[in-house]
N, C-alpha and C positions, 0 to 999 in steps of 0.2 A: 181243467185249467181256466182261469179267465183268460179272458180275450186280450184284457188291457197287461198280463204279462207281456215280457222280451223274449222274440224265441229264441234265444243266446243263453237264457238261464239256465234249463236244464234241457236234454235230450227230449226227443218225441216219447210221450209215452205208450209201448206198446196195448194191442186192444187188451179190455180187459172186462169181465162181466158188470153190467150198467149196477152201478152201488144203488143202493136204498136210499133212495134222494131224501134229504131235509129241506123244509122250504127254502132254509138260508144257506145249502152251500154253495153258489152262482156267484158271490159276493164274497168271498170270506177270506181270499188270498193275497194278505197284508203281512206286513213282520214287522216288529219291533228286533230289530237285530242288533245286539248291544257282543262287543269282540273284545273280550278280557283275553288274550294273547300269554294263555297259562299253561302249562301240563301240569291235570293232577294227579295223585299218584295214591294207591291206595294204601301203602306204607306209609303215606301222611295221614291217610283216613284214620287206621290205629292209631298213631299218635294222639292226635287232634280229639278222637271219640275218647283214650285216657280208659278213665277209672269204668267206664257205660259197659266196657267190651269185656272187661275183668271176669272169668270164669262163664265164660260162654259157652267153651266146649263141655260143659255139666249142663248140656241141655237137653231134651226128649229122645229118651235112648229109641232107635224105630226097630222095627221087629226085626231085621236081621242084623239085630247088635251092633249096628254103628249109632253114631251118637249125632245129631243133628247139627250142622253149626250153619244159624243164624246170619254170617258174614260170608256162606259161602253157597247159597240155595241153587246156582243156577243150574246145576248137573240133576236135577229134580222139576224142571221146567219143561216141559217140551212145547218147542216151536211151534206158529200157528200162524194163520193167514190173519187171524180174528185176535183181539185182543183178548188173552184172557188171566187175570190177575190171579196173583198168588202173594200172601200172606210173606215179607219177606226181614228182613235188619229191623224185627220187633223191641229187640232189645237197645236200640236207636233211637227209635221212634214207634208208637205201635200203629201208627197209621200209614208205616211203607208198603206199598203193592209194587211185584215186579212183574212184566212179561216179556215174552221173547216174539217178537214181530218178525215175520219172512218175509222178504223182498228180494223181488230179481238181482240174482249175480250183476247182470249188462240189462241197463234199462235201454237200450238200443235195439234189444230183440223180442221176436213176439213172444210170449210167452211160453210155448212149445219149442222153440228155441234156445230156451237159456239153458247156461254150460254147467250151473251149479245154482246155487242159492245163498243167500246172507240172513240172517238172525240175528236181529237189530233188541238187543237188551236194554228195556226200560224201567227202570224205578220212577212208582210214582209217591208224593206226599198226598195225600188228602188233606181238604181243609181240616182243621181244630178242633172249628165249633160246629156242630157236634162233633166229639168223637167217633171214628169206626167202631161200629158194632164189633166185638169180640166174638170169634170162634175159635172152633180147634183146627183151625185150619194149619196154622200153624207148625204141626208137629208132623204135618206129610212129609213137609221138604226134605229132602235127603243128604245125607254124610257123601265125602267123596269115595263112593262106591265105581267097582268096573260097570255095572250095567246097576245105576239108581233105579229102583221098579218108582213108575210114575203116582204120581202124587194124587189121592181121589177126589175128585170134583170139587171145586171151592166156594161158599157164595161168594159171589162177585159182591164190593164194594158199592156203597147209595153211590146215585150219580151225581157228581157234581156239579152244580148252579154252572159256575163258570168256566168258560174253557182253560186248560192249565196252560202254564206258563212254562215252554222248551226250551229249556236251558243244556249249555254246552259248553268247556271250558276252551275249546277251541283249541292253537298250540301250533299247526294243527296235531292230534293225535291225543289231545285229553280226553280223562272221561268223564262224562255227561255223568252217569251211575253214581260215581265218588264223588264229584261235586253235588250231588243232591245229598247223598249222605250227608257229607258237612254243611251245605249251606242251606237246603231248602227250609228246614226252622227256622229258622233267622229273615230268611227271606220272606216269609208270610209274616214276620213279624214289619218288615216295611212295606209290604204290600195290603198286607189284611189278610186276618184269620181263614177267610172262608175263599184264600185263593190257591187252588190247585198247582203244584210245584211236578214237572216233567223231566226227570234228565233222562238222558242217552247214550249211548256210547257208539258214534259212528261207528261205519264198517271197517273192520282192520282194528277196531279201538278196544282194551280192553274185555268186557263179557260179551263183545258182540262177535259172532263166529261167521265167520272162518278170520284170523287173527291175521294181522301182517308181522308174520313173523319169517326174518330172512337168514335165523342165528338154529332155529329147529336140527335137530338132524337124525336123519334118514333113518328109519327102522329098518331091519330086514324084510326080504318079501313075505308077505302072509302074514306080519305082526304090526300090520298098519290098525285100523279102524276097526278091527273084527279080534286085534289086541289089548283093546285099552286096558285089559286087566293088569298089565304091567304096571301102572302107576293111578289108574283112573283121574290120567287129564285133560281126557275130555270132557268138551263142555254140553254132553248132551246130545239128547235123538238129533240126529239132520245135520252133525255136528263132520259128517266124513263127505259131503256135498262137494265141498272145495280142494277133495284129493287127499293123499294118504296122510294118515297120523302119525306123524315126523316125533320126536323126543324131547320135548320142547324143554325139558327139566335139565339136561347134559347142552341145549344149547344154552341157558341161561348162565350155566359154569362157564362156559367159552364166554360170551357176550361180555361177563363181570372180568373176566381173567386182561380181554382187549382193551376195554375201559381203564380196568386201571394202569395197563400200559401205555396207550396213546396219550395218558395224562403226565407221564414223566417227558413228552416233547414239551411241556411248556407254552409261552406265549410265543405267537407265532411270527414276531417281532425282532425274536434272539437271536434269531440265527439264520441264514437263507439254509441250512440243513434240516431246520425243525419246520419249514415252509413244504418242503419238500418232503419230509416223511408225511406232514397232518394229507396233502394230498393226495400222494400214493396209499394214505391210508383209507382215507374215503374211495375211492375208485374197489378198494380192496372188498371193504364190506358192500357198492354197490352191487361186483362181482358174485359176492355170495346172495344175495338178494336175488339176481339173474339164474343163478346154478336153481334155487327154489323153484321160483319161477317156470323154470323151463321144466321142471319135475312134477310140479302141479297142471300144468297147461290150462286151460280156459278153467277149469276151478281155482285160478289164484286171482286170489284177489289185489296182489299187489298190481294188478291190470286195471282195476276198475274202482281206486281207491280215490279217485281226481274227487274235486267237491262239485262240479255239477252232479255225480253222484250220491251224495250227500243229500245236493238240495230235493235232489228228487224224492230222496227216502225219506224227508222230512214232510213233503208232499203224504205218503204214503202212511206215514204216522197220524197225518190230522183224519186223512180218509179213515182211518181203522181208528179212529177215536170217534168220529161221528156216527160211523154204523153202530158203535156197541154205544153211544150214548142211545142210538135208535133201538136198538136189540135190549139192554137193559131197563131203559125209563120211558121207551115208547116215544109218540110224537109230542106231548107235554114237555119232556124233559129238554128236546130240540129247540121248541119253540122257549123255555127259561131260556135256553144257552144265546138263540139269537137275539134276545132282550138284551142281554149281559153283554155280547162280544160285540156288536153291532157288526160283525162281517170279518174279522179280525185273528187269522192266526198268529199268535201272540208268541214272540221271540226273542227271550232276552238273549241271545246267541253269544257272546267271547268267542267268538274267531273269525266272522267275515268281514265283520265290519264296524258295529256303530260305535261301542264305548271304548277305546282304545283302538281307532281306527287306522286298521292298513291299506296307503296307497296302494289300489289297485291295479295299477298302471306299474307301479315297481313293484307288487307280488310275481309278478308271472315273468319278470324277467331275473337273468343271471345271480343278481346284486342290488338286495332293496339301501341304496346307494343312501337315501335322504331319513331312514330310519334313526338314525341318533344323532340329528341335528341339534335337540333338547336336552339328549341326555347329560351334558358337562353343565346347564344351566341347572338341574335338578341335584347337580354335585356342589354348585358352586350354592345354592340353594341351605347345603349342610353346611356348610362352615358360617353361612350368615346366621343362621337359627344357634348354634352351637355358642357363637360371640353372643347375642342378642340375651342366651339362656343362661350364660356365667357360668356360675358354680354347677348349677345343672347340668352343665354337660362335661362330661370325664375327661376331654381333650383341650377344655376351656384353662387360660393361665390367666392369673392376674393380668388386667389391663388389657385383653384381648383382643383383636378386631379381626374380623371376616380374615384377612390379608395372612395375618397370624397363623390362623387353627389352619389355611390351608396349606403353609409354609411346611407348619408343623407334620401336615400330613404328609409330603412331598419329599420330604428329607426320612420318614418314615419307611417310606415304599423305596426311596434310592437305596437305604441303607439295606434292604432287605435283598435288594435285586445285586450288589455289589458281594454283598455277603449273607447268604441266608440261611436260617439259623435252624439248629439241630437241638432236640431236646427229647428225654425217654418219658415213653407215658408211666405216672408212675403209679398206676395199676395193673396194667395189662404188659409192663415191660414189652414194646418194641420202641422203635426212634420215628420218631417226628420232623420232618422236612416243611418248616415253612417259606414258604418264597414269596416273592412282591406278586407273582399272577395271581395265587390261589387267594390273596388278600385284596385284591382288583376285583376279581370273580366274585367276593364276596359281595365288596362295597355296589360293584356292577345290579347284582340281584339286589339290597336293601333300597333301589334308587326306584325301586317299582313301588315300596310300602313305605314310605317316609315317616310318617306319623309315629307309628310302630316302633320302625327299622333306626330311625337315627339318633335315638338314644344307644340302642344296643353295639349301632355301630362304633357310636364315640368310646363307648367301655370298652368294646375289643381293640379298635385303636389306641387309647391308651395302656393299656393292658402292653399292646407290645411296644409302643414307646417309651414305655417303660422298664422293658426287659421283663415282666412276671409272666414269663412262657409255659411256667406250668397250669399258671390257673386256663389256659384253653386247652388243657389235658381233657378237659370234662366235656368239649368240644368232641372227641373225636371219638371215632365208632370205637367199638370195644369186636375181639375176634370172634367171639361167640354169637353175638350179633350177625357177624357176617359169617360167620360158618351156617347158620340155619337159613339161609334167607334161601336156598334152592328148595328147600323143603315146603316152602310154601307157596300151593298153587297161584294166592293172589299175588302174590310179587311177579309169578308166571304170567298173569293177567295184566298186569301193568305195566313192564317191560316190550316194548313193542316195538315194531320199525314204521308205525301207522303216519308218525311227522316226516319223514322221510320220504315215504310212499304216496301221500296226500301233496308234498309240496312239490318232490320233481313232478309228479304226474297232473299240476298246476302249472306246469312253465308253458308259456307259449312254444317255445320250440325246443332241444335236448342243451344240453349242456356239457360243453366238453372244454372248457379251459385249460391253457398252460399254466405250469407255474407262473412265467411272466408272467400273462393275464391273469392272475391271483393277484398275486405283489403289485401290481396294477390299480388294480382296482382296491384292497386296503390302504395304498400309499393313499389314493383320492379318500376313503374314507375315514384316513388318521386325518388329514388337515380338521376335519369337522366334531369330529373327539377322541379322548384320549380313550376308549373302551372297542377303538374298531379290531382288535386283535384277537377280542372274546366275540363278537355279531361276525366276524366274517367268518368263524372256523361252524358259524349253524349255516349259510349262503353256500361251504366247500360241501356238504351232504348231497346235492344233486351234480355234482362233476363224475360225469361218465355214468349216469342213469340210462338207460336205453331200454327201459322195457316200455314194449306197447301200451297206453294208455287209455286206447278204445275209446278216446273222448276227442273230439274234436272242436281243440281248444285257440279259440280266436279272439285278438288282441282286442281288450278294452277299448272302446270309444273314445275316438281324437279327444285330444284335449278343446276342441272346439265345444263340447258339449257342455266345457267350464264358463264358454263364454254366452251360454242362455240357447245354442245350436242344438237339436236334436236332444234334449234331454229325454231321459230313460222316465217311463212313465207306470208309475208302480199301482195296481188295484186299491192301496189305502195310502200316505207317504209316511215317510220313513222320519225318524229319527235320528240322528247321530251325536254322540256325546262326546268330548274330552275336556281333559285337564287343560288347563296353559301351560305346563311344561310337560312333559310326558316321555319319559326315558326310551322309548322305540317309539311309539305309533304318535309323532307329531300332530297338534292342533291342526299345520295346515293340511295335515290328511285329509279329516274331519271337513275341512272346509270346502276343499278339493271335492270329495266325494259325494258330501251333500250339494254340491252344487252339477253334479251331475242328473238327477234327480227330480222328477216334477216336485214341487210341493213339500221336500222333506225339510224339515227343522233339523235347528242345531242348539245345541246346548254346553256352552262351554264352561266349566266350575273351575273359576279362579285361584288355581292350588296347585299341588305337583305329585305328580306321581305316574304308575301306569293304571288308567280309566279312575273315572268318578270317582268311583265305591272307595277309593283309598284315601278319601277325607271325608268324614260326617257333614253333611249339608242336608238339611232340611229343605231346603228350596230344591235341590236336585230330585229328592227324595218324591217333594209333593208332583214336582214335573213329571216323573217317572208314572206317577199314581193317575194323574191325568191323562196320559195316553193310553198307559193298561186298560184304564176302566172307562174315562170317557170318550177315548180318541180326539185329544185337545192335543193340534200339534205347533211346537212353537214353531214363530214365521220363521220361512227359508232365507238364509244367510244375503246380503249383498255385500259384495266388494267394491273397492275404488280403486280405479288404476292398473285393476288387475291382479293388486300385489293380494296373497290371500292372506295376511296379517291382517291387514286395513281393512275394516268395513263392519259391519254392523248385524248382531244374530242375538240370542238371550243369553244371558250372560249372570252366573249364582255365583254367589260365596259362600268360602268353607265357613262351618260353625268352629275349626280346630287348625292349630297348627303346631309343629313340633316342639317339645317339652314346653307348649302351653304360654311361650314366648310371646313379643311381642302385644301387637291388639288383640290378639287371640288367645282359645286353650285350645286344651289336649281334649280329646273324645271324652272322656272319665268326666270334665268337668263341665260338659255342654248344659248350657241353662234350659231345659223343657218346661214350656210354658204349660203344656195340656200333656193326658197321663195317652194321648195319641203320640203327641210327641216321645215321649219317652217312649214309648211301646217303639217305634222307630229309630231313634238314635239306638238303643239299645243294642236290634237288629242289625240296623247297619255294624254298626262295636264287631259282632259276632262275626257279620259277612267278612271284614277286613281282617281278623284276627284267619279265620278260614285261607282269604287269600296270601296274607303274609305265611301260612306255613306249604304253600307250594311253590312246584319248580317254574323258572320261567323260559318259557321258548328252548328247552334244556342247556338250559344256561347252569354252570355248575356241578354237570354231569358226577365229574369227580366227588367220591363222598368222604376224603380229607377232613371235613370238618361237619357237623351235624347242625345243620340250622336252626333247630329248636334249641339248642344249647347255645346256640353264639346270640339270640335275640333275649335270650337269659341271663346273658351277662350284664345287659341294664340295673335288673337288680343288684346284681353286684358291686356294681359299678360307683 
């Protein structure tokens, strides 16, 4: 660790054998930590990948007659101290590597001490240009077999010039892994070809094992781990470290059966009865979390899921990247890297912090209180653009003004909530319950991708302001769809209780509210928008958590520290980005927190949405590229007066704004001056299309309606 780290960031780390020093690792522990506040899902992965994934399973039959699939390698991987790659989602991309990194259960104990272990799943992109050399590596990987026989020796991939870039969708509890799937092309197309793309999937997350899963249930005795022939869902050698191998397949039937029950309570607004069930409901499922818990003992992870664990393993990921750049390219290839990174582990993160930034200071407590100060400004935001855009927009009337389309929309939602309306799907005959939440829940999500979102939005609002309730027929899941989804390991894999487990075991101290103190604390956060009755039912997920955390978790630095006092003094400084409006993680997060901070910039892009990346800017774009690569940080923010609105930081404008109104356009029609530029807007296009088709902070939960089809109704429209 450097010196000039906070020893508040992560845990001591236990001894460990002295690594294979690089002249430059003494210096190199900096982050670009950028916090897109997403869960991705890999159910959006297939979507999104489309027509790529079509006929995958007719892939290299392996010698004991199963059939390879390409989206599902990791029961073919075995765990390793040492990085070692394997050939993986070829049919994505042919330059995907994935491996499985082990790290300590509890970074708090020495190594001989630890109660289990974690298997940290990483996919990497490799640069472009050149292409990975081609082998047959490829057709090791293995079908979901009870005991996959391991895969033989792979070459390892050329090393790459620069160090990659660790990306993670944050949530907390998305996964790193699936966000690289959909994003990292794209991302090297803003970044440049020859920049290495890293995701992950925290602990608890996803393909990383031991899973936080608190829905599993109980095998009998003797048909744990030394069972998996019953279904083969385990994820591999090392994979029974964290305690027995629970059913994870019959808990996800439970999990989908709860869900879609707790979602006929509604908004939590309606009724002090529907207040009362949402929290006896949470208490319910933290309950079954604890029954786990207590079953697994020091191999559960839902103990050791906090993010100073996290940051540690991300620690533990650069060390096992620098040995095997040392182990594969020797000391040349170290000395390229520290040419290129100048000292710099390099982080575009979504979740702790910089691009959709979350108050710190209101994460770790009850009720992040100040998070949707913005979000009715980026509401009120659609009806300006909607007026602005006329006939363009489907909810726009002759003569229209701002005042109007949102009249229009408000008499919309009354009428739905007064009486709301029943229709049969007319393919799949059952009936259709739309209400004013599930259409709130909606609008609430499109307020993250604007660009995007508020064309599709205006279609589906007018659609039902105008009565034509079967055209969002085509919206809604179809039964067959959902009869297969237990069937499918990855859905197993993305289903998790990792946001839950990462956020109470983030609270500075436990959480046990009354309903009063519920009702409470909503009442204070309806005065500030109209959307607190969808953000306070993700805040009721830690009432009555009570498991150990094993972290010992102490309150953020006085707010004194905003006033130039004791600021946090980081090995490189930091970055922070947001939007000017920004549907949860407020500007003055961003402002707040970089001025916590020796030396960190700020970069605010004049537009709306949730982070940067959901408007095309070129200026943002090049800012980004200047840090990545030359470590150019823009100057640290001043305030006046105190207030964090007022005062002075670097400040871009979007290249786009919704249906292309106004002094501005849409992303489609952005003018590139150089075929760089376009190489970039392009990318970006990509990045944002990727983020519009995930969930947000599980916001949505209920799948009532398919959001690939409701951002489809634009066209229609």
């Amino acid at each position: 660790m450097d010196k000039k780290d906070p020893v508040h960031a992560w845990p001591p780390r236990p001894p460990q054998p002295a690594p294979r020093a690089g002249p430059w690792r003494r210096a190199r522990v900096a982050a670009l930590l950028v916090a897109i506040a997403v869960l991705a899902s890999l159910t959006d992965v297939r979507r999104f990948l489309g027509s790529r994934l079509r006929g995958i399973e007719d892939g290299p039959t392996l010698g004991n007659g199963t059939v390879y699939d390409p989206m599902d390698p990791w029961n073919s991987i075995t765990p390793s101290t040492d990085l070692v790659w394997h050939r993986c989602y070829t049919d994505v991309h042919p330059n995907f590597r994935c491996a499985r990194l082990t790290v300590p259960m509890d970074w708090t104990r020495p190594a001989a001490a630890q109660p289990a272990k974690v298997h940290i799943a990483l996919t990497l992109l490799l640069p472009s240009h050149p292409a990975a050399p081609s082998d047959n590596a490829s057709s090791s990987a293995h079908g979901r077999t009870a005991n996959p026989p391991p895969p033989p020796p792979q070459p390892q991939p050329p090393v790459p010039s620069k160090q990659p870039l660790l990306i993670n969708p944050g949530g907390p509890g998305g996964s790193g892994v699936a966000l690289a799937l959909m994003m990292a092309p794209a991302l090297q197309k803003v970044l440049g070809p020859d920049q290495p793309i890293l995701g992950f999937d925290p602990r608890g997350v996803g393909f990383t094992t031991p899973r936080a899963d608190c829905w599993a249930v109980p095998v009998p005795p003797g048909e744990g781990c030394a069972g998996a022939a019953r279904g083969g869902w385990a994820g591999g050698e090392g994979d029974c470290d964290g305690g027995e191998d629970d059913d994870e397949a019959a808990g996800l039937l439970h999990r989908m059966q709860w869900n879609g029950m707790i979602t006929v309570f509604g908004s939590m607004n309606e009724s002090e009865a529907t207040l009362r069930y949402m929290e006896a409901g949470q208490r319910g499922v933290n309950g079954l979390c604890r029954a786990r818990d207590a079953r697994l003992g020091q191999g559960s992870v839902l103990r050791f899921a906090a993010t100073r664990f996290v940051a540690r393993d991300m620690v533990a990921i650069l060390d096992a990247w620098e040995e095997w750049v040392e182990r594969e390219g020797g000391i040349g290839a170290v000395v390229r890297a520290d040419q290129e990174l100048k000292g710099k582990l390099v982080y575009w993160g979504f979740s702790v912090m910089l691009d959709g930034v979350v108050d710190a200071e209101f994460y770790e407590t009850p009720v992040w209180k100040e998070s949707l100060v913005d979000a009715d400004k980026v509401l009120g935001e659609f009806f300006r653009f909607c007026a602005e855009a006329g006939t363009r927009c489907a909810l726009y009337r002759e003569g229209d003004a701002a005042a109007d389309v949102q009249r229009r929309f408000e008499d919309l939602l009354e009428r739905l909530k007064t009486k709301p309306v029943t229709f049969i799907h007319p393919t799949h005959s059952y009936p259709i319950l739309l209400r004013s939440y599930l259409v709130r829940s909606i609008v609430f999500r499109i307020l993250y991708t604007p660009m995007q979102g508020f064309p599709a939005l205006a279609s589906l609002l007018n659609f039902i302001y105008e009565q034509q309730y079967e055209v969002l027929a085509g919206a809604s899941p179809d039964a067959e769809q959902l009869c297969s989804l237990t069937a499918d390991p990855r859905l197993l894999r993305d289903l998790t209780d990792a946001q839950r487990a990462v956020m109470c075991s983030d609270k500075t101290f436990p959480v046990n509210a009354t309903v009063a103190d519920i009702r409470e604390a909503f009442e204070a956060m309806a005065e500030t928008s109209q959307f607190a009755d969808i953000w306070i039912g993700l805040m009721m997920q830690c009432n009555g958590w009570d498991i150990s955390t094993h972290s010992d978790n102490k309150p953020w630095p006085s707010s004194a520290a905003a006033a130039g006092k004791e600021k946090i003094e980081t090995a490189f400084p930091l970055l922070f980005l947001s939007n000017t409006y920004d549907p949860v993680t407020p500007l003055r997060a961003a402002v707040k927190m970089a001025l916590k901070f020796k030396g960190a910039g700020l970069l605010e892009l004049q537009s709306l949405g949730h982070c940067t990346i959901s408007s095309v800017s070129r200026c943002v774009v090049r800012k980004v590229r200047e840090y990545v690569h030359a470590g150019k940080v823009p100057p640290p923010p001043t305030v006046r007066d105190g207030q964090l609105l007022t005062g002075d930081w670097t400040r871009c404008v979007a290249d786009e704004v919704p249906w292309g109104a106004g002094n501005g356009t849409h992303a489609e029609g952005v003018v590139a001056e150089t075929a760089e530029d376009r190489e970039m807007v392009e990318g970006w296009r990509e990045v944002q299309r990727v983020m519009g088709k995930m969930n947000r902070w599980g916001v949505g939960e209920q799948r009532e309606l398919d959001m690939d089809a409701v951002m489809a109704l634009a066209k229609q429209g």
